[in-house]
RODO-2510 file (C-alpha; in nm, 4 decimals, decimal comma):
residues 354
     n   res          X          Y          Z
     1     x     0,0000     0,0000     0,0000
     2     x     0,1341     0,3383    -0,0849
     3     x     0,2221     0,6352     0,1483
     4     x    -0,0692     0,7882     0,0336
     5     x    -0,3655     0,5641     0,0337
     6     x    -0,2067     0,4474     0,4498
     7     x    -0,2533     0,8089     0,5320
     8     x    -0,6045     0,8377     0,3542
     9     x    -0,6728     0,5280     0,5444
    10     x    -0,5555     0,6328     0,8897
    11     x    -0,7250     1,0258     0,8801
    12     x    -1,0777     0,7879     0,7418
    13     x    -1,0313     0,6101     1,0906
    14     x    -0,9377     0,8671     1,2956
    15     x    -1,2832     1,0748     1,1938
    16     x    -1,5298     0,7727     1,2194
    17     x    -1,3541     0,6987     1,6101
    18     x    -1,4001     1,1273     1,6597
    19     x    -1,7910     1,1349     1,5091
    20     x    -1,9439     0,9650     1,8340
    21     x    -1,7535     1,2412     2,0882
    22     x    -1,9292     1,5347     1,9394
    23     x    -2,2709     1,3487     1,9557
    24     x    -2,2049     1,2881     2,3419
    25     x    -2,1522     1,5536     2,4537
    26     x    -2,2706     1,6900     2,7617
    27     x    -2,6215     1,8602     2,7707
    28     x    -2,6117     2,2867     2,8814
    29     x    -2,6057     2,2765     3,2388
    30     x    -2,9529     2,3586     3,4848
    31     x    -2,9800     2,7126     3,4874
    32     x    -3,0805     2,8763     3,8327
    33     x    -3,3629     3,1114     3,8093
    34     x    -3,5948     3,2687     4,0628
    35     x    -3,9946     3,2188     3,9661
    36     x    -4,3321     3,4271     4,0826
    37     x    -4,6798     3,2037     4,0339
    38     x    -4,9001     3,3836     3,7911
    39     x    -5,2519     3,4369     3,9692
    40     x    -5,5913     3,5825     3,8786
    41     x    -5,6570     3,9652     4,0303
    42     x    -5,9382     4,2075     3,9391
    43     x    -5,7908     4,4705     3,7169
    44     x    -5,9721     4,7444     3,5405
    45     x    -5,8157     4,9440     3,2295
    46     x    -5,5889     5,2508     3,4023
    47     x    -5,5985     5,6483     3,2815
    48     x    -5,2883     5,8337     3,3828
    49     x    -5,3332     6,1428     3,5154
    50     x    -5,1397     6,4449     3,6507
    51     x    -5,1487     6,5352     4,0191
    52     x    -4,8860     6,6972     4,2346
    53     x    -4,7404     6,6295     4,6299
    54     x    -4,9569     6,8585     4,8183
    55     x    -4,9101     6,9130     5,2228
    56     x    -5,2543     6,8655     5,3919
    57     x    -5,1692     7,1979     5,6079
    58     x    -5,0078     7,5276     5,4383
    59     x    -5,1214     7,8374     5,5811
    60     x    -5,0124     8,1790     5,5519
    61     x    -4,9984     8,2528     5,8965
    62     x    -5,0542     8,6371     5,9849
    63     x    -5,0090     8,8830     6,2602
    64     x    -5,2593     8,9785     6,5357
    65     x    -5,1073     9,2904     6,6296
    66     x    -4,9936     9,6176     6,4819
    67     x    -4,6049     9,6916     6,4945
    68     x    -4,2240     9,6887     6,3983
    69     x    -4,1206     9,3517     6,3276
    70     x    -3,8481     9,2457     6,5122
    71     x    -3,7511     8,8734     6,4040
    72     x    -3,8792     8,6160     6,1833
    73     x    -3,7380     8,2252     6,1550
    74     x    -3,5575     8,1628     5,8474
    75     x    -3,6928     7,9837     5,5419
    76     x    -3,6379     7,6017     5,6151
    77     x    -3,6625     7,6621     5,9816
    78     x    -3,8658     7,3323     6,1301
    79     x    -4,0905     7,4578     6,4228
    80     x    -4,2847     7,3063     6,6671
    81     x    -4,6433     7,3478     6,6763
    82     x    -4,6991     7,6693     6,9203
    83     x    -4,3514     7,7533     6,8513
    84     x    -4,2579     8,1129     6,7406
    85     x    -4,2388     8,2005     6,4097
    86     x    -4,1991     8,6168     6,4572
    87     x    -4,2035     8,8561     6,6963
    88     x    -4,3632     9,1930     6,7271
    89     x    -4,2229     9,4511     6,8889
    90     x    -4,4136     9,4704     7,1921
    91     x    -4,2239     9,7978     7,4296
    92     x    -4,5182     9,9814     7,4004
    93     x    -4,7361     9,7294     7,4708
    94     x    -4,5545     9,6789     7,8067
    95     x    -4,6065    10,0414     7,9398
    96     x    -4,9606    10,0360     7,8658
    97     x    -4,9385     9,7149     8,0851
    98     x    -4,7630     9,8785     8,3799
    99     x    -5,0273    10,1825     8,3029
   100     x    -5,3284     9,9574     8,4001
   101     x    -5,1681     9,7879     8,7029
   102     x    -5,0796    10,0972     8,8492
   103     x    -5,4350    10,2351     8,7429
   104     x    -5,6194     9,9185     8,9119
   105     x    -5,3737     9,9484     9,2657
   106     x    -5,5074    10,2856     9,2859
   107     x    -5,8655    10,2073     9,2562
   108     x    -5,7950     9,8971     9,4861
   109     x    -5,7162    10,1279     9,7389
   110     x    -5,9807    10,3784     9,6673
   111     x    -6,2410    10,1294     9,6498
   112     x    -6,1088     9,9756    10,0128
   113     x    -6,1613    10,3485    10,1493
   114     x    -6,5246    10,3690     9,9980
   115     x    -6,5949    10,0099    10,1171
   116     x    -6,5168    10,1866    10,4905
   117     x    -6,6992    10,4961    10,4279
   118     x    -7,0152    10,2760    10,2930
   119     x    -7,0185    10,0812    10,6176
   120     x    -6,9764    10,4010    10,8305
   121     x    -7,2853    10,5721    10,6521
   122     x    -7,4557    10,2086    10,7571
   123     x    -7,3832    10,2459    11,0923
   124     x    -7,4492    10,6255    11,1387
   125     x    -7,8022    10,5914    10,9592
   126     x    -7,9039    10,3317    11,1984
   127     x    -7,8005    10,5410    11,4823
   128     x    -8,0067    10,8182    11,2895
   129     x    -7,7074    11,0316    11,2914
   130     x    -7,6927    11,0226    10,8913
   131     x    -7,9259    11,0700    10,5989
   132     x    -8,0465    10,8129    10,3984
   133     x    -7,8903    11,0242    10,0808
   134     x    -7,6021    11,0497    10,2523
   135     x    -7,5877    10,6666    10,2474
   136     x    -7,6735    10,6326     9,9172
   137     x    -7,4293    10,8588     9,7509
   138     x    -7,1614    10,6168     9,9949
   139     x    -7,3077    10,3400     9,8006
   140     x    -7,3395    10,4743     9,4619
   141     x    -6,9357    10,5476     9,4989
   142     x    -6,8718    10,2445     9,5875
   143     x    -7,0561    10,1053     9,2791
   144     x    -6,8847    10,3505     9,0028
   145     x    -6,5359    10,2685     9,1577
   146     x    -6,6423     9,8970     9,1404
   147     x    -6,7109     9,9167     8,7532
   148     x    -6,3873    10,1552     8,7437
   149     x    -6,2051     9,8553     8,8606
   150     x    -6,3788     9,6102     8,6163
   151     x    -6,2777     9,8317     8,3298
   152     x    -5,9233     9,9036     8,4390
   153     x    -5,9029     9,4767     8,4621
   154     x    -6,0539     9,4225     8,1432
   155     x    -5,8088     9,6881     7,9882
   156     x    -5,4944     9,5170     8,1263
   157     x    -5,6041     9,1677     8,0656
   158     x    -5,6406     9,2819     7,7198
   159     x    -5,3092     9,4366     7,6862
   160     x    -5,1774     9,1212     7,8208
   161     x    -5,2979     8,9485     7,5268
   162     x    -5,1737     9,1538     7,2960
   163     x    -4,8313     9,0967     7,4202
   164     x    -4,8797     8,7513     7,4196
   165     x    -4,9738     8,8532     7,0555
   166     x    -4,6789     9,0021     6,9245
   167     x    -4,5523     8,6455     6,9471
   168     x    -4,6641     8,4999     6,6460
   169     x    -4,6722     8,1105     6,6972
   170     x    -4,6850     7,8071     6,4370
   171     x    -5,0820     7,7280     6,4605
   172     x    -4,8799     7,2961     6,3545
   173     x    -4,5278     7,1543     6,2866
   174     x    -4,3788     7,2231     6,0046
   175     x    -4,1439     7,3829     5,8160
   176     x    -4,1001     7,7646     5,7280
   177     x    -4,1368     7,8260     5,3294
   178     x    -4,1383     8,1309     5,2972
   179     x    -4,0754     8,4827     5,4938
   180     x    -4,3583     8,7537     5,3196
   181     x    -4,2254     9,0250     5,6430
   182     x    -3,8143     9,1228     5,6595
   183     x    -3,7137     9,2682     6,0102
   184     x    -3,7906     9,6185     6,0211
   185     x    -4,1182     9,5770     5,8586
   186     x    -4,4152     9,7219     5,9862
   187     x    -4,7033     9,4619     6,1049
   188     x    -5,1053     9,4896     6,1269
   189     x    -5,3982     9,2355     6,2144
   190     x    -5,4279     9,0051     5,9014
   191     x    -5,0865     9,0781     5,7623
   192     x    -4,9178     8,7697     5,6346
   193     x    -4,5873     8,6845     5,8023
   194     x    -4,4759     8,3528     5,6721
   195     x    -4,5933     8,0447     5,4723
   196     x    -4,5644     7,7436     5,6982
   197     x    -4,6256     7,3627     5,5143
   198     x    -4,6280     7,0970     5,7256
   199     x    -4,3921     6,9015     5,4912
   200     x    -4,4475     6,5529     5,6966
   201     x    -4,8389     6,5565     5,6151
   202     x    -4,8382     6,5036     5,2396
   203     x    -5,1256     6,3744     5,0028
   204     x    -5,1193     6,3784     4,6506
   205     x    -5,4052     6,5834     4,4080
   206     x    -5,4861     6,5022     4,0958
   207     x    -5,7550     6,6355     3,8713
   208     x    -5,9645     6,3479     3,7113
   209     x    -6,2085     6,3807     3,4154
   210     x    -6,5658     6,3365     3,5024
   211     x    -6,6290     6,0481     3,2700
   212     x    -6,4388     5,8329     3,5069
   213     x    -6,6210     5,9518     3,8229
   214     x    -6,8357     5,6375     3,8758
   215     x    -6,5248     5,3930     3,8440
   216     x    -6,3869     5,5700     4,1474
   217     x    -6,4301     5,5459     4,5188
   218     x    -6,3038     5,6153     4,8358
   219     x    -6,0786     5,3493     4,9811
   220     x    -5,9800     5,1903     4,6234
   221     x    -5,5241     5,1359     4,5776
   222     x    -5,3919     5,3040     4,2944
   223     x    -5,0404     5,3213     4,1050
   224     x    -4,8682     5,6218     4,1692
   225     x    -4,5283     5,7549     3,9717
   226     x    -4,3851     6,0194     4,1597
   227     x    -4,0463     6,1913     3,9868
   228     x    -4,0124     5,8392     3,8641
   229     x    -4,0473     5,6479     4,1922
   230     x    -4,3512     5,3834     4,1901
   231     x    -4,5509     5,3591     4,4946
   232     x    -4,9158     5,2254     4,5871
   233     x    -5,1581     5,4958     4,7151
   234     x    -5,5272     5,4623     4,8448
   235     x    -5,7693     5,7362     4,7483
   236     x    -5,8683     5,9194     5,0622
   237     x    -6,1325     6,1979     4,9338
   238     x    -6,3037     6,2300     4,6156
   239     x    -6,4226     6,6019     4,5485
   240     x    -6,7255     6,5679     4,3910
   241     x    -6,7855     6,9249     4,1944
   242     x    -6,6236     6,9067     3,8887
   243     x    -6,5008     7,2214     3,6524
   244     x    -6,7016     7,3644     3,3684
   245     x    -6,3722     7,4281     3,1640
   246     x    -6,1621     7,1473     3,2175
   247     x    -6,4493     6,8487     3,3313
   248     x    -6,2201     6,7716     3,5918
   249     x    -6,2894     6,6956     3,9458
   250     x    -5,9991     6,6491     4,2756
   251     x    -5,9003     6,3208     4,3545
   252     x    -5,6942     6,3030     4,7027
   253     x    -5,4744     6,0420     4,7474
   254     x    -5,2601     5,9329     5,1050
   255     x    -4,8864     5,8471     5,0665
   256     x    -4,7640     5,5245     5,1700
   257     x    -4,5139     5,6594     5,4783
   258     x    -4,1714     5,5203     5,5625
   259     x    -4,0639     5,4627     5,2367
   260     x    -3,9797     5,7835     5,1035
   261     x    -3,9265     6,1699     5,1593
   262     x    -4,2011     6,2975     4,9313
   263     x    -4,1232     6,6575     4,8412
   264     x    -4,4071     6,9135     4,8348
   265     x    -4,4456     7,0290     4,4816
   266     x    -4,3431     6,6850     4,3477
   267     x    -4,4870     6,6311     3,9777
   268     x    -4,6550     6,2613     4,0253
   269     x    -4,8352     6,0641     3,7662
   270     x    -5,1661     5,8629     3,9420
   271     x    -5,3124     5,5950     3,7618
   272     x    -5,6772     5,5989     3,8042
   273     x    -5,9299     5,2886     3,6570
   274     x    -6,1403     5,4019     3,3526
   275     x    -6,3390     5,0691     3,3347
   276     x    -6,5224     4,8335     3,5763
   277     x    -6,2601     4,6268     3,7327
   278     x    -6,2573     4,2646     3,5699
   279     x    -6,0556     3,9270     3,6679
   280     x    -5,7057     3,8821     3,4644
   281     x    -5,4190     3,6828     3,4804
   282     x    -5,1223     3,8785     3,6086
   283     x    -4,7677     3,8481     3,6200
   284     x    -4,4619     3,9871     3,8429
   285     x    -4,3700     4,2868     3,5764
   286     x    -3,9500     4,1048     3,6149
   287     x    -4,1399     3,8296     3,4315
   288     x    -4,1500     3,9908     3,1015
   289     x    -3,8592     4,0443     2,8628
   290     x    -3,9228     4,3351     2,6038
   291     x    -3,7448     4,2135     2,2610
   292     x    -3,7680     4,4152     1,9347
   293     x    -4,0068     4,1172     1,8161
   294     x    -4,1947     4,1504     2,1056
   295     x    -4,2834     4,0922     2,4877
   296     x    -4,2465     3,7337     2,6305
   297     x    -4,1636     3,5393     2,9342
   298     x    -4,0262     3,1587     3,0539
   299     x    -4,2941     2,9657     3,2321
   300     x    -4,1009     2,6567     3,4043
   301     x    -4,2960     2,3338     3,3253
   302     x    -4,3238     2,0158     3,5374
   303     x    -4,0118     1,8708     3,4376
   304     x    -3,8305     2,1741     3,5360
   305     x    -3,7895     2,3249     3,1662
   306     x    -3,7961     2,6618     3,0644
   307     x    -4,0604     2,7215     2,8010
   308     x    -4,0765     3,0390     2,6092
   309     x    -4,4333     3,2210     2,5935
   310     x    -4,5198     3,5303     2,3705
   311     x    -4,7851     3,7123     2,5385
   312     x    -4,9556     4,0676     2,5346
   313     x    -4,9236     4,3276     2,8492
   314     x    -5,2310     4,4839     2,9798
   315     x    -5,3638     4,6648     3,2462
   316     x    -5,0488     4,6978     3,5531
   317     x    -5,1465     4,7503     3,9016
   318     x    -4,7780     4,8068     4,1393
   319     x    -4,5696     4,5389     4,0166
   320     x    -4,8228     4,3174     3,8585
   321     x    -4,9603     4,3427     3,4842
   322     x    -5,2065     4,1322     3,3327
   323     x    -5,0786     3,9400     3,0259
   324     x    -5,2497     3,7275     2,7637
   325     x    -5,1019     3,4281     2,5696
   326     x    -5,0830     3,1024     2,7016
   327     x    -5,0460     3,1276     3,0746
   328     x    -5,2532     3,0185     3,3505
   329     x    -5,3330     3,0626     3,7068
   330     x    -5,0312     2,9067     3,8938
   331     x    -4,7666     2,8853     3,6192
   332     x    -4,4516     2,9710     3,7129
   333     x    -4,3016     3,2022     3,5724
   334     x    -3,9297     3,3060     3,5868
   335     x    -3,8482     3,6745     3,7380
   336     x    -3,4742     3,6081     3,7702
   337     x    -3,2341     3,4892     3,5179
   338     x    -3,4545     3,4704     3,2408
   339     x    -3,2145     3,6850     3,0042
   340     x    -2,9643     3,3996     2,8826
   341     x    -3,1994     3,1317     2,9125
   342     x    -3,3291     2,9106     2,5975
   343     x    -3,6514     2,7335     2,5225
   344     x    -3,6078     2,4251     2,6447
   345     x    -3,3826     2,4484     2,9112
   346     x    -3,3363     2,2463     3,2657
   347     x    -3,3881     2,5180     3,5415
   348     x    -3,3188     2,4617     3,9133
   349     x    -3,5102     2,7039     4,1130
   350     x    -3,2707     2,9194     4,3585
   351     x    -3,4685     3,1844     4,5962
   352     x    -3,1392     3,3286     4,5787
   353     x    -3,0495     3,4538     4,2451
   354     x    -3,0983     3,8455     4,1901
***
């Protein structure tokens, strides 16, 4: 046999011993995948609309009493509820004060004098040493100094007041926005002195078209997107007078707490249902991979294998949104790892993988 026909020979050998080793070998190992049952929830068709972080107290607090202003807390300043926000000069104030307690000691003391003299007259008429007129004009003295004395009590408690006025407190906690009076500024009764917001008691507001009204009630959870954030919110109040121009009525809606700081003036998005609420199968929203030929997801059969579903999204409530395709009640669907897996795949289910 020639060179050439033994090396034919041997590389003819070589490739039928080498053909069985690529057709054994090893299957792709079990991915490991975290999965979220599908389940049936009443969902109704949702209408986005705009709203903003309101605080459920903002007042422009005012003064009581006329004057030069003599300090006002900063903007950002957190008070106290009866804490001061400004103060009024009050020096005048204070002499009136000392005024109407020296006024009242002085008709103390008068009125102890005609209290004697009264009692004298008593006496002396009885012995029939005195007039009855006599008597009487003892009394009537005694009266006009008593209503003297009511006056001049009345005048100083009301001073008092004022001074306690010039004091002007925070009517609730919160936070100083804005200062509408500088120091130096002259005060009156009504004048506005500072915006307070009570920046820990937020709601949301939105504006709703009327021709959702009757899908809408108090109590209901809705999606909220505030500055990108999602949350859950429940709809507190529902203003029922809508607006001729825009056929729009309020919508309030409480905050869930402890998760974030919502900012006052925060531009949320609230989604609202436009349709009777119906019963849908819904997914975990880390179910579904978005692919330029469309949306699907990996349900993991009974044998453990990943199977590849096309579906449509609908209606999303939080983190679930109902889909349609085939997928049921109870499938399980994968919410982790489900980017480099392949139809068909062994799975192994990990709670672990993120």
């Amino acid at each position: 046999m020639s060179r050439i026909h033994q090396s034919f020979a041997a590389a003819l050998l070589i490739g039928t011993f080498a053909l069985p080793v690529v057709a054994q070998q090893a299957p792709a190992p079990a991915a490991k995948v975290k999965v979220e049952a599908a389940s049936l929830r009443q969902m109704a068709p949702v209408l986005q609309v705009p709203g903003s972080v309101m605080s459920r107290q903002d007042a422009d607090v005012a003064a009581e009493v006329s004057g030069r202003v003599t300090w006002v807390a900063e903007a950002g300043t957190k008070l106290a509820a009866g804490e001061a926000l400004a103060r009024v000069d009050d020096r005048l104030l204070r002499l009136e004060l000392r005024q109407y307690e020296a006024q009242i000691k002085s008709l103390q003391s008068q009125l102890t004098f005609q209290e004697r003299e009264l009692e004298r007259q008593r006496q002396l008429a009885e012995r029939g040493t005195a007039t009855i007129v006599k008597l009487e004009e003892a009394n009537s003295r005694r009266d006009v100094l008593v209503q003297d004395l009511v006056r001049a009590q009345a005048s100083r408690d009301r001073t008092q007041l004022e001074i306690e006025r010039t004091i002007v407190k925070a009517p609730f906690a919160g936070q100083v926005a804005e200062r509408m009076l500088e120091v130096g500024e002259y005060s009156a009764p009504g004048v506005k002195v500072a915006r307070l917001v009570a920046v820990d008691q937020v709601e949301v507001r939105a504006q709703a078209p009327v021709s959702i009204a009757r899908h809408l009630s108090e109590g209901i959870s809705v999606s909220l997107d505030v500055e990108g954030q999602p949350a859950q919110g429940k709809v507190t109040r529902i203003i029922g007078i809508g607006e001729a121009q825009s056929r729009t009525f309020e919508v309030r809606v409480a905050l869930p707490r402890g998760e974030a700081n919502w900012i006052v003036g925060s531009a949320v998005k609230v989604g609202l249902p436009s349709a009777t609420a119906e019963q849908v199968v819904a997914v975990h929203r880390d179910a579904l991979v978005l692919r330029g030929d469309g949306t699907w997801l990996f349900k993991v059969n009974a044998q453990n294998k990943a199977e590849r579903v096309a579906v449509k999204t609908g209606t999303s409530i939080g983190d679930w949104v109902q889909v349609t395709g085939d997928i049921r009640d109870g499938d399980r669907t994968v919410v982790r790892g489900a980017e480099r897996l392949r139809d068909g795949q062994e799975v192994e289910l990990d709670p672990k993988v993120s």
